[in-house]
N, C-alpha and C positions, 0 to 999 in steps of 0.2 A: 737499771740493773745490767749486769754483765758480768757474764762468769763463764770459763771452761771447766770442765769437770770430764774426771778420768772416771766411766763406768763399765762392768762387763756384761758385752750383750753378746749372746751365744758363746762365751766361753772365751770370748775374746776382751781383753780391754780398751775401749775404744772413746776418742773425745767426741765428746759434744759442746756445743755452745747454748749459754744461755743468755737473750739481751731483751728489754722491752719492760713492761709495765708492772709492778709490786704486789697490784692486786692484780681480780679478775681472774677469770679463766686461763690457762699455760694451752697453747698451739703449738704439737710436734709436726712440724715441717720433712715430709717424705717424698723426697727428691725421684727423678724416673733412677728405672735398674734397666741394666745391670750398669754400675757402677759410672754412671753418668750424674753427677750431682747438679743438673741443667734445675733452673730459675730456686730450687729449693734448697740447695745444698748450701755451706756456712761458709762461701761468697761473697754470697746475697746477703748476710745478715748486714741489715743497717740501708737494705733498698726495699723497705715496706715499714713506714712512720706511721699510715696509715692502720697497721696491728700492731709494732710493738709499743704504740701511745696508749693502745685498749688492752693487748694482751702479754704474757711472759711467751716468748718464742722459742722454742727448743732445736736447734740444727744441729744437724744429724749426717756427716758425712760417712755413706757406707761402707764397710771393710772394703778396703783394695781400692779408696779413691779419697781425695780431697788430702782434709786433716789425718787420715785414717791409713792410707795410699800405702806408706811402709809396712803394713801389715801382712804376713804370710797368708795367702787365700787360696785355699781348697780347690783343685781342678774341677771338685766333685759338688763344689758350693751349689746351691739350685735356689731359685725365688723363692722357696717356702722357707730355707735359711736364715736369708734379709728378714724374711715377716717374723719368723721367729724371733730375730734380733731384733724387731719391731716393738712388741709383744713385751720381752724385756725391757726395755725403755719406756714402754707405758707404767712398769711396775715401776721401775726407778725413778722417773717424775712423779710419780704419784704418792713413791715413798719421801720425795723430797716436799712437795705438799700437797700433804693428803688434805686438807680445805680448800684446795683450787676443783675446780672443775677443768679435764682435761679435753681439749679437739682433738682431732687427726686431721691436719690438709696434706694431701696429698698431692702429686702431681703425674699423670701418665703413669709409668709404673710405678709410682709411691703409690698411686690409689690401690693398686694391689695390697700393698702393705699395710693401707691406710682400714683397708675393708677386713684384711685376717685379723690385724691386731686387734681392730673393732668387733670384732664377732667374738675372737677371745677373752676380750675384756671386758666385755659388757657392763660388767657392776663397776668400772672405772670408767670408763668414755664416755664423753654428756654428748659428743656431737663428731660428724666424720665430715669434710669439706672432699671433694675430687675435680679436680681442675684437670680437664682432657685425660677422662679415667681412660683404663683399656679395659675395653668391657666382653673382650673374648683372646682369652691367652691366644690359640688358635689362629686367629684371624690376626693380630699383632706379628706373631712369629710368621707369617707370611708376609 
C-alpha cells in the first residue's frame, strides 16, 4: 500500500504518507520537534521493511518542515500544538481504519507527541514505542 492523503490537523491541512502492510496494526511515525523530521519523518518512508512488511506506517511531516514546509507557522506555535496535531491524526487514522489497532513510535521529541496523544487517546492507542524519548522538557531545553 501507498498512499498521500490531504488531512486537517490543528486547523491546518497537512500531508501525510501512508505505505506498508494491509492488515495488522497502522504505526504513526512521530519524528523529533521542533520541525526536524530526523529518522521518522516521510524520507525515511521505504528505510524500515522490517515494519512496513508487519505494519501500515503513517509519516507525518510536521507543519513548517518536510512535505508540510510551505505552510504558514505561528511564531506563537509551542510543542503542545504538534501534540495537538498529533491527537488529530490519531482520530483520522483511526477514522480511516477503525479495525486496525493503532501505535505511536516516536522518536526524541516525537515521544513527546507520541506520550500526549497517547494519554488523549486512550480508547484508540493499543501501544506507544519511544526510541531516545526526552524525558524532561527541562533538562532537553538546556
Amino acid at each position: 500500500m501507498y498512499a498521500e492523503q490531504e488531512i486537517p490537523l490543528g486547523g491546518a491541512m497537512q500531508v501525510v504518507s501512508l505505505e506498508g502492510s494491509d492488515s495488522g496494526a497502522v504505526m504513526i511515525m512521530l519524528h523529533d520537534v521542533p520541525w526536524s523530521p530526523f529518522i521518522y519523518g516521510q524520507a525515511y518512508r521505504g528505510c524500515y521493511p522490517e515494519l512496513s512488511d508487519n505494519f501500515g506506517l503513517v509519516w507525518w511531516d510536521q507543519l513548517g518542515c518536510g512535505e508540510n514546509h510551505s505552510q504558514e507557522v505561528s511564531p506563537d506555535m509551542t510543542v503542545k500544538d504538534l501534540a495537538d496535531m498529533a491527537a488529530d491524526l490519531v482520530d483520522a487514522i483511526h477514522e480511516m481504519f477503525p479495525d486496525r489497532k493503532i501505535l505511536l513510535n516516536g522518536y526524541s521529541g516525537g515521544s513527546l507527541l507520541a506520550m500526549y496523544a497517547g494519554e488523549r487517546r486512550q480508547d484508540i492507542v493499543s501501544g506507544i514505542i519511544c526510541l531516545s524519548p526526552v524525558l524532561s522538557m527541562a533538562e532537553a531545553a538546556e
